[in-house]
N, C-alpha and C positions, 0 to 999 in steps of 0.2 A: 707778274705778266709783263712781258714786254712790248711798249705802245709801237707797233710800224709805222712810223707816216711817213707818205711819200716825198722823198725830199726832192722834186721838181714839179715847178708850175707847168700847166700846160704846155706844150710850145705850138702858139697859133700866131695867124697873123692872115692879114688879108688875101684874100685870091688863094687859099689853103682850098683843094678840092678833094684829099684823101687825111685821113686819120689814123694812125695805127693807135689801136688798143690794146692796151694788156692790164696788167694788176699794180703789181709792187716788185720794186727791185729788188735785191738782194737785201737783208738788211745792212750791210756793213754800208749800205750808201746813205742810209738814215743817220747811223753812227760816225759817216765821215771816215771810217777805218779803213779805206779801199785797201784794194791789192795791188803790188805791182803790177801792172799791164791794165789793169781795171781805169778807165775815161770817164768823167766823173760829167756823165752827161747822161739820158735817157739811154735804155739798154744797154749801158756801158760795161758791164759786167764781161771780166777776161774772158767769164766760161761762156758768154754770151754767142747764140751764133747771128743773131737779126743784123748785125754790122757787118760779119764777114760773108753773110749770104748777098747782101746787098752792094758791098764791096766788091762782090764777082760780077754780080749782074752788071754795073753799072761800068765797072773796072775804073774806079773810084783811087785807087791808091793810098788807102788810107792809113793815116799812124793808129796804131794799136798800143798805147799808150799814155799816162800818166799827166797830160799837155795839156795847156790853154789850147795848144794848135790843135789836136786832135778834136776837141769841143767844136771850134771853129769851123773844122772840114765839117764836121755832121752837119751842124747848122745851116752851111751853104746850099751843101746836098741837099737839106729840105725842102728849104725855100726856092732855091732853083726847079725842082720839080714838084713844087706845090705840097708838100708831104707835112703835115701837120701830127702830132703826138699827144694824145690824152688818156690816158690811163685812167678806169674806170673806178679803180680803187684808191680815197684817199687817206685810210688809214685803215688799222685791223691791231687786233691784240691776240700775241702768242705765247705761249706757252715756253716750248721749242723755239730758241731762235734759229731758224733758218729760211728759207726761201720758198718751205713749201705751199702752194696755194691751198693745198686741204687744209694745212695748220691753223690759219687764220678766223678767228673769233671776233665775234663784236664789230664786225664789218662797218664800216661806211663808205658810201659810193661817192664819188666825184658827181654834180648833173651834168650830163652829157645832153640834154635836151635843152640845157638850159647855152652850153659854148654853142651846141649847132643852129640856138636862134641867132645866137649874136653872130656866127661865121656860116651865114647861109650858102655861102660859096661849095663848101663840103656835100660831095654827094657818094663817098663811099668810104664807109666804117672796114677796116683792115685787124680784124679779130688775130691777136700773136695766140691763138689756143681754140676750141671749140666749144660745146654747150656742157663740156664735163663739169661735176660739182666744183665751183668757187675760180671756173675759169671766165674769162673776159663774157663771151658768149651768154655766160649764165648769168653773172651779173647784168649783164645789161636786158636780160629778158626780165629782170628784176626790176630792172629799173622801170622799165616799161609798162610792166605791171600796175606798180604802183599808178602808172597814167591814165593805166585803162586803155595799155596799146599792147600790143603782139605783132612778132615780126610774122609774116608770109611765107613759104617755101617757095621761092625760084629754080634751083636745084638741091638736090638732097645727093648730089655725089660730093666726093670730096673733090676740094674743100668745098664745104655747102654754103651757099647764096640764098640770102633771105632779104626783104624789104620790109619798109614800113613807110606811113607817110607822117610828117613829121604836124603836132596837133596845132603849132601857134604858126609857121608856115608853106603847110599845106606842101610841102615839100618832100618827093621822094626818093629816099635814100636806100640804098644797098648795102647792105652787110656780108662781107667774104671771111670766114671762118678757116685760117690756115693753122697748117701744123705747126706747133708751137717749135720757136725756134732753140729748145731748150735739149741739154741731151737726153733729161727725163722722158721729153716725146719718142727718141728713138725706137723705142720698142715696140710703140704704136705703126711708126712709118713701116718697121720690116714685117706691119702683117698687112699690108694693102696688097693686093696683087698687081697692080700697075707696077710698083716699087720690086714685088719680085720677078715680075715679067724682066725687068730690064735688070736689074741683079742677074738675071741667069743670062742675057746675052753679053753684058757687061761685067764679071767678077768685081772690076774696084768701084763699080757705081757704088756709090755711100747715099746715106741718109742724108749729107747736106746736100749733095748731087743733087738727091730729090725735090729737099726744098727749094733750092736755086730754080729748078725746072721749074717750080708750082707758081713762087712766091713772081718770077718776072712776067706771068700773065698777069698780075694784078699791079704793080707799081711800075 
């Protein structure tokens, strides 16, 4: 079996008021084996699209590559717009080494309840995937569980918005459940009808098209 642990700390820091969540990187970032073009920084992965969707939104200019600098720019970009990164997952055991989130055994969660006492500033959880088996979403209803808490329905359309109030500071947070920004999701985005409404007026709108649309209401 091969142990996955995540190989980056959180990235928090003061006055952080948004979090993206997801799972586990690729493993080769465990192993150190990147890939050419692959930033050896949170979702840094070449195939990765959370950088290049964000890179449009913001029109960022960012290197896509193998650099201290590259590390650097994200970094800024966070902190400049308060954007903090904690992955729900801090380690799992697989079989299969790949990236799959269903492959993952033997889970263990990051506490997330336990950074958002310490970074009360945070008031909105940015789910990279939905409540499918072993994705962000789901773990953390796990997590919750365990507390004796449940998120809320605020909306149930996509992406869906959920709360909860947080047990040690009484504090309430939102959870936005966006499409994963991976191309595995793709096939998910081309059966929304919103996504095929504007497909049929548009021929080259694409599925990252979509996410860029989705993902700038929320960061």
């Amino acid at each position: 079996m091969f142990l996955h642990t995540h190989p980056y700390n959180p990235f928090l820091f003061k006055g952080v008021t948004k979090l993206i969540v997801g799972t586990l990187p690729p493993p080769r970032f465990t192993t150190g084996a990147l890939k050419e073009g692959d930033v050896n920084f949170c979702y840094g992965s070449r195939d990765g699209q959370l950088w290049p969707i964000l890179n449009e939104i913001f029109k960022l200019e960012l290197l896509f590559e193998t650099s201290e600098k590259a590390i650097v720019q994200r970094k800024e970009f966070l902190m400049q717009n308060k954007i903090g990164i904690c992955d729900i997952v801090a380690s799992a055991e697989r079989e299969k080494v790949d990236a799959s989130d269903l492959g993952m055994q033997n889970i263990k969660l990051r506490n997330l309840l336990y950074y958002l006492e310490k970074y009360p500033s945070v008031k909105t959880l940015l789910f990279t995937g939905g409540n499918s088996k072993n994705g962000p979403e789901y773990f953390f209803r796990r997590h919750l569980k365990e507390h004796g808490l449940h998120l809320t329905v605020k909306s149930d359309q996509v992406p869906r918005i959920h709360e909860f109030v947080h047990p040690k500071t009484n504090l309430r947070i939102t959870t936005v459940s966006l499409i994963a920004p991976s191309g595995a999701a793709n096939r998910a985005v081309g059966s929304i009808p919103e996504y095929k409404k504007l497909k049929m007026v548009d021929p080259n709108f694409s599925t990252v098209d979509y996410r860029v649309m989705q993902y700038a209401q929320y960061f």
